[in-house]
N, CA, C and O of each residue as an XYZ file, in Angstrom:
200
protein
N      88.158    100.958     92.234
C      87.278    101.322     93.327
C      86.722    102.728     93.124
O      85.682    103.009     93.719
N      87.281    103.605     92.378
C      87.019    105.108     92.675
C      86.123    105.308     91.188
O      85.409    106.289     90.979
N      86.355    103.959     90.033
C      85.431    104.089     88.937
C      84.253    103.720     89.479
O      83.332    104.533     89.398
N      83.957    102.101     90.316
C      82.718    101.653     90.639
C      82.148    102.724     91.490
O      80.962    102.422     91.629
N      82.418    103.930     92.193
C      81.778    104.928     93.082
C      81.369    104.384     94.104
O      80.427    104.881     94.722
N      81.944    103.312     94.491
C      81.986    102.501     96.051
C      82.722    102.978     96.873
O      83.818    103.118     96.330
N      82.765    103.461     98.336
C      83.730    103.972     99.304
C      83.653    105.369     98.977
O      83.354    105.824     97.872
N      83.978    106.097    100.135
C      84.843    107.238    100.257
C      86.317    107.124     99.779
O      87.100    106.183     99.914
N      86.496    108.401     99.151
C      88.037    108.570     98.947
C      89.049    107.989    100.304
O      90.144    107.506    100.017
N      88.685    108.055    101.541
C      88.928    107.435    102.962
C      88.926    106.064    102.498
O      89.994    105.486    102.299
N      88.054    105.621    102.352
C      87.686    103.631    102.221
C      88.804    103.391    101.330
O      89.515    102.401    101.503
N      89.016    104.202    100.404
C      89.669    103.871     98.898
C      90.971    103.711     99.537
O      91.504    102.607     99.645
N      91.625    105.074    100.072
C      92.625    104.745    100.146
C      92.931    103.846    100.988
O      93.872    103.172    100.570
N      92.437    103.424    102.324
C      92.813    102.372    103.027
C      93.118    101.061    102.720
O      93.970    100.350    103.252
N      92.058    100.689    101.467
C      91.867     99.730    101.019
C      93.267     99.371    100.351
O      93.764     98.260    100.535
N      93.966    100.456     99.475
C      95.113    100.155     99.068
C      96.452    100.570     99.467
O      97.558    100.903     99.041
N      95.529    100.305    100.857
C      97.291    100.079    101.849
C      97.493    101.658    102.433
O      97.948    101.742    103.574
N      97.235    102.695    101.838
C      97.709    103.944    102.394
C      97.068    103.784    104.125
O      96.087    103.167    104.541
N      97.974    104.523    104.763
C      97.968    104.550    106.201
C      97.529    106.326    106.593
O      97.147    106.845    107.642
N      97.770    106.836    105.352
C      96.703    108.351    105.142
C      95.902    108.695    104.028
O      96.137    108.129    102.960
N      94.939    109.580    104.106
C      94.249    110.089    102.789
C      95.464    111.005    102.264
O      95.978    110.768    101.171
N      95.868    111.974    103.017
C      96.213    113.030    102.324
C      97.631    112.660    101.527
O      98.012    113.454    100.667
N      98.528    111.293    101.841
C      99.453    110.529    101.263
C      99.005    110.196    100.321
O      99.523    110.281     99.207
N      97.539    109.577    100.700
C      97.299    109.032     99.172
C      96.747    109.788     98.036
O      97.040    109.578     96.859
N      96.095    110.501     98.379
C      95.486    112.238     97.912
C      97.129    112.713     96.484
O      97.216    113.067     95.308
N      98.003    112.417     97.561
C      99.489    113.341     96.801
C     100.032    112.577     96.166
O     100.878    113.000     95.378
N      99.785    111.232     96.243
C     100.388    109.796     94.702
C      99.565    109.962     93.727
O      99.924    110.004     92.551
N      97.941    110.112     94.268
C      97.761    109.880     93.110
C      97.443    110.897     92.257
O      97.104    110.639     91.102
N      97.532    112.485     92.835
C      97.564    113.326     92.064
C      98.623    113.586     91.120
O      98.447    114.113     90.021
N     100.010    113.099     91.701
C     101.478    113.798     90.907
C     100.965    112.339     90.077
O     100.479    112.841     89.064
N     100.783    110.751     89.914
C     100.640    109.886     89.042
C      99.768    109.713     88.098
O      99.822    108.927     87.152
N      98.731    110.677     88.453
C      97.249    110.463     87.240
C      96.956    112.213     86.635
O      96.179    112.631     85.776
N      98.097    113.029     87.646
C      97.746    114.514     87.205
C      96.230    114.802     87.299
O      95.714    115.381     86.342
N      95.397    114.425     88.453
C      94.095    114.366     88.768
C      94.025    114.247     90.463
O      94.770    113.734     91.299
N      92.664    115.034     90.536
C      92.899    114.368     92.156
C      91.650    113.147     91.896
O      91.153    112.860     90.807
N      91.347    112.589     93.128
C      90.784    111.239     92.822
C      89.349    111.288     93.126
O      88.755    110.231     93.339
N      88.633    112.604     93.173
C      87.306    113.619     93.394
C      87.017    113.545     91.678
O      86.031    113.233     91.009
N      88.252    113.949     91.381
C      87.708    114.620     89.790
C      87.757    113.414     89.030
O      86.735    113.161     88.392
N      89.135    112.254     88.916
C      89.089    111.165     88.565
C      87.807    110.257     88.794
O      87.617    109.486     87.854
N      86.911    110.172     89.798
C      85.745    109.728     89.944
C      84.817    110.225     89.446
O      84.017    109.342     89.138
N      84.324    111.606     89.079
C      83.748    112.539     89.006
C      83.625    111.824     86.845
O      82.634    111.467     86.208
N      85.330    111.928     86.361
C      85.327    111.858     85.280
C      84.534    110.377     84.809
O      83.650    110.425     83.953
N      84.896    109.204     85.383
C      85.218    107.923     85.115
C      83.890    106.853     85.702
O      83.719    105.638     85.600
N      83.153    107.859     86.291
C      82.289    106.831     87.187
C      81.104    106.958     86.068
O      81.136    108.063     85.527
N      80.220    106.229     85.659
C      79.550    105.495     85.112
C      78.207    105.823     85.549
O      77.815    105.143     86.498
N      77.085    107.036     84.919
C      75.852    106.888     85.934
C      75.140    105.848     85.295
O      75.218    105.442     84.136
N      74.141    105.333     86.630
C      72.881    104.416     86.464
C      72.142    104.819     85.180
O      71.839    105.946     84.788
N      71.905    103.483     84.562
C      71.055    103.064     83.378
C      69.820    104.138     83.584
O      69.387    104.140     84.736
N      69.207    105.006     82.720
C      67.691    105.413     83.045
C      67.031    104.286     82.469
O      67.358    103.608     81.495
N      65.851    104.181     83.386
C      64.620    103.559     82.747
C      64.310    104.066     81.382
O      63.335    103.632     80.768
């Protein structure tokens, strides 16, 4: 979800169950050593140019 650049970091985490951002904010920083701003930032894919 956070590669396709669909949702807010909010949408994201809800989606996978977290019942907070900032819970989910702190898994997946200590698990990917990233926060999930920069992990998107790195991983997301821009649009094709014409």
């Amino acid at each position: 979800m956070l590669e396709s650049g669909e949702g807010t970091v909010d949408e994201v985490s809800a989606a996978v169950g977290f019942d907070s951002t900032a819970t989910y904010r702190h898994h997946f920083t200590r698990q990917m050593r990233t926060t999930p701003t920069a992990y998107r930032k790195t991983f997301t894919r821009a649009p094709a140019r014409p």
